[in-house]
Steps between C-alpha positions, in 0.01 A plus 500: 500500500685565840823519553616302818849601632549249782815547778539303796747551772787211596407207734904481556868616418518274262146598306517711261151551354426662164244704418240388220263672240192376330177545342149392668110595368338838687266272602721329714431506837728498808415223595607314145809726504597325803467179321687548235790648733479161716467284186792615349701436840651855556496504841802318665463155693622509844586184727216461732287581268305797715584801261298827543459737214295838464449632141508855482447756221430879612313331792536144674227250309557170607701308767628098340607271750592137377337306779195709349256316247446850343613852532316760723401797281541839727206750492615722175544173324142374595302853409743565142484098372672551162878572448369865245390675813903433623637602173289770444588676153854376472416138457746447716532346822777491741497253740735366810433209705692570838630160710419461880693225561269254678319734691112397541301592238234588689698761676613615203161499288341676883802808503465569097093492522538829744786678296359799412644740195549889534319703315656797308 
């Protein structure tokens, strides 16, 4: 099993979101992962209804928008399906999904695609 430790950062003042912990299968993919985060209705609602997300770990892997039908998984998320390659030994997986307002997704998804890591 993987642990998931899930953050997300404040949609407003008033917002004060707490971080969560569970369990999913080393089979899971990100894909599912994502799932399971929008199924259990962690990420905030905004008015308007045009939120944009990006789930991050030690690299960006997937940009949510809610006018979206499904997620787009980034390029690290595509070639490394399954939430053990994240976790790595620890069984343990950090994650933070960052809030762009209502910025276009597309934008979004487009800038995070080309982010590139350094290498130590």
């Amino acid at each position: 099993m993987i642990t998931v430790k899930l953050s997300r950062c404040s949609v407003h003042a008033a917002d004060e979101p707490r971080a969560v912990e569970f369990k999913v299968s080393e089979e899971t993919t990100v894909s599912g992962l994502i799932s399971e985060i929008i199924e259990m209705k962690y990420l905030a609602s905004i008015h308007g209804g045009e939120a944009t997300w990006s789930l991050v770990s030690t690299q960006p892997l997937a940009v949510i928008a809610q006018q979206w039908a499904e997620p787009k998984l980034l390029s690290w998320a595509s070639f490394h399906p399954e939430v053990h390659a994240l976790a790595g030994e620890s069984k343990v997986l950090p994650l933070h999904l960052n809030y762009h307002a209502q910025q276009d997704p597309d934008i979004v998804y487009n800038v995070l695609r080309r982010f590139k890591l350094g290498h130590s």
